[in-house]
N, C-alpha and C positions, 0 to 999 in steps of 0.2 A: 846574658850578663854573667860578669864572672863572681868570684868570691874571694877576698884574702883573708885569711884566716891567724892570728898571732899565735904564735906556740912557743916563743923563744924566751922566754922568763924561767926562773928554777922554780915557783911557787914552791915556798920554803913552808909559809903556817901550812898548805894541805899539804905539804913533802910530809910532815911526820906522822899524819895519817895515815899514809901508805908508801912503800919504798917505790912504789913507781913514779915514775915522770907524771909532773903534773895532768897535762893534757891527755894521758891513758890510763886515768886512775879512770875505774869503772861505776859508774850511776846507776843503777837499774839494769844493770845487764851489758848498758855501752859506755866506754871511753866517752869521756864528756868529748874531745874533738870528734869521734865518731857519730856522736849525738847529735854534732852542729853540723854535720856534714850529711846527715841521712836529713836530718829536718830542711834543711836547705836545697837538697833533694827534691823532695816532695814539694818543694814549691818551685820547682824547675832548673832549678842551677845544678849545673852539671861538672863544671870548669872549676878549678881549686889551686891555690896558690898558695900555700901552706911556709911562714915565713919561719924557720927554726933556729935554734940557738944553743940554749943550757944541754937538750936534748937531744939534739937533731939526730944521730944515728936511731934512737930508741923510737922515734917517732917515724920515721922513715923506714925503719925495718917493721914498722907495725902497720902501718897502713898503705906499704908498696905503689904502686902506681895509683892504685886509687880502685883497677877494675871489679877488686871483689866486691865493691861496693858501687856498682852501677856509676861511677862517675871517673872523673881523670884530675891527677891531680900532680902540679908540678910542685920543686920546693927551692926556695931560696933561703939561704943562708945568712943569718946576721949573727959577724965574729964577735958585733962589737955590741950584745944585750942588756950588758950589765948598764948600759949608758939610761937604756928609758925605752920606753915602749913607742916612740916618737922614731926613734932611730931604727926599730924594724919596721915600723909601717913604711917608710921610708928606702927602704930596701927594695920594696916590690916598684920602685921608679926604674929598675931596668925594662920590665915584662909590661907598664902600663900603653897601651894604645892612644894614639891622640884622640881627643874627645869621647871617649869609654865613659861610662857608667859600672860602676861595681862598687861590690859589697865589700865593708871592712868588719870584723867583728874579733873578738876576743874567743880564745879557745876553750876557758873557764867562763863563759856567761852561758846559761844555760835562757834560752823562751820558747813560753808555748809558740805553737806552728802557727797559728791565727797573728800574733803578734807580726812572726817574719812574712808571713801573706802582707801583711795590710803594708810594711813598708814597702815591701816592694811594688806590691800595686802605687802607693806614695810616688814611688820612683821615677814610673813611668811620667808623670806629670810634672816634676820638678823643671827647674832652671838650668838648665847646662852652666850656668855661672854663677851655682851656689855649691850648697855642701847642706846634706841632710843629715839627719841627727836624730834617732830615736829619743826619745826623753819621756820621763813618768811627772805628770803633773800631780799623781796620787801619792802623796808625800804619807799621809796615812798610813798607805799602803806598800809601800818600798820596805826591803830587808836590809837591817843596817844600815840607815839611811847616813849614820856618820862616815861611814868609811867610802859613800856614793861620793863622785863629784858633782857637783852639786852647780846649779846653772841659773841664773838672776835673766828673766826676759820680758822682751814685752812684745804681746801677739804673740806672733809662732818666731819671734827670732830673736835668736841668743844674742845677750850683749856682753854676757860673761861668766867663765866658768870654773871651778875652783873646788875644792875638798872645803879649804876654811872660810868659803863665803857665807856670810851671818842673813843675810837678805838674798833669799831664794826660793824661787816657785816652782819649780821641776828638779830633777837629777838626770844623768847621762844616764843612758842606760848600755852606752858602751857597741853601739851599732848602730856605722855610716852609711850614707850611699855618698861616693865623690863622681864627680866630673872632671879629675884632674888638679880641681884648684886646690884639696889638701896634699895634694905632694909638691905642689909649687910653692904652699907655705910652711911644709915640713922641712924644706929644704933650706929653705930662709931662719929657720926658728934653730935649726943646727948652727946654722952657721954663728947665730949670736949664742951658741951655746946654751940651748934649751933644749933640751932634750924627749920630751913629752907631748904625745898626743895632744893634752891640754892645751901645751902651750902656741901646736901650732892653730888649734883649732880658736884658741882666741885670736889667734892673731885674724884668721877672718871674719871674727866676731864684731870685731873691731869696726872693720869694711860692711858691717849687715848682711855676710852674704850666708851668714849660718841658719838653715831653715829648722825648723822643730817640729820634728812629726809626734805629736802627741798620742800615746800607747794604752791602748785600757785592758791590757792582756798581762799575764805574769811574766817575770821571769827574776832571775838570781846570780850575783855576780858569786860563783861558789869560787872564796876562797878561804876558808878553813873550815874546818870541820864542823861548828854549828851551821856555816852556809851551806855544806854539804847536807846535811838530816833535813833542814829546812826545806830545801831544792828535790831532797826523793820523797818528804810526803808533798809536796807541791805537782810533784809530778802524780804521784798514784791521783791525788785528789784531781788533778784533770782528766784520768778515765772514764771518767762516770758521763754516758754519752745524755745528752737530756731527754732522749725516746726513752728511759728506766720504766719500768713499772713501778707501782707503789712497793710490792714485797721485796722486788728487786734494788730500788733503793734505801729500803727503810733497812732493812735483813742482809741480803744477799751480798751487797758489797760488803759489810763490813768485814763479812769469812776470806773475801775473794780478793780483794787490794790483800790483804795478809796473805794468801797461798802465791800472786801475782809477785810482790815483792820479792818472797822467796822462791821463784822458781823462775826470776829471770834472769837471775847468775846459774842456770844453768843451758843446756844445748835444746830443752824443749822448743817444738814450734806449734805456732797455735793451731793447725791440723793434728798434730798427735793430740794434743790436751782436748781436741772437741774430738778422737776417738775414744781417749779414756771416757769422756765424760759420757759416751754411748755404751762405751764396756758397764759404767758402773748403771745407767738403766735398763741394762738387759739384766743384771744381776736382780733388780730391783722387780722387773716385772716375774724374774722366774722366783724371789722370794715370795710374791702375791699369791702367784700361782699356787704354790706350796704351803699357801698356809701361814706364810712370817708375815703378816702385814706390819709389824712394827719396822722390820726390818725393810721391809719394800719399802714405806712410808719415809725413812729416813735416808735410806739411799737415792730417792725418789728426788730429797729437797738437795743433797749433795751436790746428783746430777748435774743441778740447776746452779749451785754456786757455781761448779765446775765451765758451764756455759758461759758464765760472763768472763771466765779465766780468758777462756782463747782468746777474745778478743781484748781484753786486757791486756796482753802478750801483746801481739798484734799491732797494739798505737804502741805500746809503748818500746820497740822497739823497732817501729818503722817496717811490719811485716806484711802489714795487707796488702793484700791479693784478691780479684773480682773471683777466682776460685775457691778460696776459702771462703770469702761471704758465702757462696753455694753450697758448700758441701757442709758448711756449719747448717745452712737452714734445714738439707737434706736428711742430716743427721738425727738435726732436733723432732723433726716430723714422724720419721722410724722411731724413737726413741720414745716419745707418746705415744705412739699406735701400742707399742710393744706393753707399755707400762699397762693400759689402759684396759689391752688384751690380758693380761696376767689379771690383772681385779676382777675383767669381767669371768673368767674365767672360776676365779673361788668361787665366788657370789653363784656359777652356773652349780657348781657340785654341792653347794651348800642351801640350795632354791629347791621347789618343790615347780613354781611358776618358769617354767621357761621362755614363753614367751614373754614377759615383762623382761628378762634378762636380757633378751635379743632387742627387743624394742627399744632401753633404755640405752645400752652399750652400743645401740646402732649411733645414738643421736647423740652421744659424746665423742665417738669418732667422728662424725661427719662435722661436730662444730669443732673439735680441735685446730684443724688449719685456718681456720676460717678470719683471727686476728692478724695471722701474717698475710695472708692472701689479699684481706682489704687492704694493707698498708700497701703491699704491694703495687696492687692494683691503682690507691690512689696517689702513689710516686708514678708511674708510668703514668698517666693520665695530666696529670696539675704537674710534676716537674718536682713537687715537693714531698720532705716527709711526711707523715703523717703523725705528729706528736699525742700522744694521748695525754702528756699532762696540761695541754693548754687544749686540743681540739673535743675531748671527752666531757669535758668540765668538770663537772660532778660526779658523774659515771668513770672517773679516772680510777674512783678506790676500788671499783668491781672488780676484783681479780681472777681476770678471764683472761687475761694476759700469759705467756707462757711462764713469769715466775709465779703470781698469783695462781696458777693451775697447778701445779706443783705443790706450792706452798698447802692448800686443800688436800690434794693425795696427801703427802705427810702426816696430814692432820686425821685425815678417815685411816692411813695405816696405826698411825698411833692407837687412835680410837675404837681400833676396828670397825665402823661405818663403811663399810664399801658399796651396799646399795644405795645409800643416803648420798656418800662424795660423787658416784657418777650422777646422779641426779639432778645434783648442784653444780656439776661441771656442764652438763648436757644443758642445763636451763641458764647458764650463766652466760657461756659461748654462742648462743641463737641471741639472745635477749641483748648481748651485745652488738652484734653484727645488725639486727634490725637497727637499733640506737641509730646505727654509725653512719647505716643506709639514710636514714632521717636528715642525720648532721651532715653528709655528702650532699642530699640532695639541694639542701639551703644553700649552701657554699655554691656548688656548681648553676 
């Protein structure tokens, strides 16, 4: 399947935002067309037709062929823009294939990826002799709902659609799939001098043949700059993956969508941000070592924001890689050993007892890995993750979790407890693992 993409408008309210071309003004780090071109990506489309207009040198000298970005992308030209958005979707009538399925969408709507999955799975199932229709039944929920076009249906099919319609139960949400039959009626809706999407898309509203895939996922037609703030905390707030720990969500993001936001205008990648975040626990564990437990304690909990950074990075700018999952996990496992070793290590020169020091820092290394290794282990096995906020139940607030263990160090470096914290971490990490054994074994 292929994709057309619009670009050919001036977007004048977010022009004075920023002196760039609409479509390359940047969101979190990507040109919002770069945004809808990597997300569309990841859900398989490769192929790009890129219709331009107000812009087209700036946009074409910005995104080249397409290959730096794992895709290919041609572009057509539309002289005549200023007419309507109808007259460049219309354009792409040179390059379409007879009976094709492909993607239309606007350069400026930004959606979470879940959202562009389900339509396209949608797609697959449709009628070669319809025209689908993203739409938000969630009127509640819509941003700017006045300035949405706005869509009167019953079932899943459009009978009409309009800005100033007073009786309405969905809005567009500005992403087709066609079969051909909107550029047969884009061409017609020209001809009587209509010029708009809208207007061709009533016209097979008309004929019943407009299907409505109703959406329960976000997304944003950013066009000015309240829809722009709207659309980057919409975006941070879908980082937050639902496997969080409790400390992790309650604490951890809030530090780390802020360090996330600002540090995706720049050229970090989330492999360097998970080595900083190892630089700053080796610093941590040599503070213990030395005597700073405040200082270890506090770098200790940094580390941890720093962790949820990379991958933060990572969605939000379309970077994951099965080797960064690796070397983040790798990372994080040195990174407590080392921490753990520095505590154990005061507590040694500060003890009279050494064998209780061996004995106790034995059993909080050994239980350290042992919540990713289950989760591990019960993904390879079932297929699925292993959520601890729904499969834990109760046992979710035990924080034996890699922020919850963390969050504890911080609290024994503050305190200075450091026989007491490995204690607690060594009785928390077994006591859980047993737990889990228990809850595996019902399940399986």
């Amino acid at each position: 399947m292929r994709a057309v993409i619009l670009a050919a408008g001036e977007g004048s309210r977010l022009r004075a935002f920023s002196k760039r071309p609409k479509p390359l003004i940047p969101l979190l780090g990507l040109p919002l067309i770069e945004r809808n071109i990597l997300a569309l990506r990841e859900c398989g489309i490769n192929d790009f037709i890129i219709i331009t207009g107000c812009y087209a040198d700036e946009i074409q000298n910005y995104l080249g062929s397409g290959r730096q970005l794992g895709v290919n992308i041609t572009y057509l030209h539309n002289s005549d823009w200023k007419l309507g958005n109808g007259v460049s979707a219309s354009a792409f009538r040179k390059l379409y294939r007879e009976n094709e399925k492909y993607i239309l969408m606007m350069a400026d709507h930004i959606f979470e990826l879940e959202l562009l999955k389900s339509v396209i799975e949608a797609a697959k199932k449709m009628e070669k002799k319809e025209l689908l229709l993203a739409s938000d039944p969630r009127l509640e929920k819509v941003y700017d709902i006045d300035e949405c076009t706005k869509i009167s249906a019953t079932g899943n099919r459009a009978e009409r659609l309009g800005k100033d319609l007073k009786d309405f139960n969905a809005v567009d949400c500005g992403l087709f799939v066609d079969t051909g039959l909107l550029q047969k009626a884009l061409a017609e809706s020209i001809e009587q001098k209509a010029y708009t999407l809208t207007d061709a898309v009533n016209l097979l509203a008309e004929q019943g043949k407009v299907k409505l895939h109703f959406v329960n996922h976000n997304w944003v037609d950013v066009d000015d700059p309240a829809g722009y703030k709207y659309c980057e905390n919409l975006l941070l707030r879908s980082l937050i993956p639902p496997k969080d720990g409790f400390i992790s969500r309650v604490i951890n993001r809030k530090f780390s969508l802020r360090l996330t936001k600002l540090l995706s205008s720049t050229q970090l990648t989330p492999n360097q941000i998970t080595v900083l975040s190892f630089l700053v626990a080796i610093v941590s564990a040599v503070s213990f070592a030395f005597s700073n437990p405040i200082l270890g304690g506090i770098l200790a909990q940094f580390s941890s924001i720093l962790d949820g950074v990379d991958g933060e990075i990572a969605r939000l700018k379309y970077l994951q890689s099965k080797y960064g999952e690796i070397f983040d996990s790798i990372l994080d496992r040195y990174a407590d050993y080392l921490i753990v070793i520095g505590m154990s290590y005061a507590w040694y020169l500060s003890s009279d007892n050494n064998l209780l020091v061996l004995l106790v820092s034995t059993a909080t290394l050994t239980g350290l890995p042992m919540s990713m290794l289950f989760k591990e282990k019960y993904k390879t096995i079932t297929g699925k993750p292993y959520l601890p906020e729904i499969n834990d139940g109760k046992l979710r607030y035990l924080p034996a979790n890699r922020d919850g263990r963390l969050f504890i160090i911080m609290l024994g470096g503050i305190f200075n407890l450091l026989p007491a914290t490995l204690l607690i971490l060594a009785a928390i990490t077994h006591f859980q693992t047993i737990f889990r054994l228990k809850v595996v074994r019902q399940l399986l």
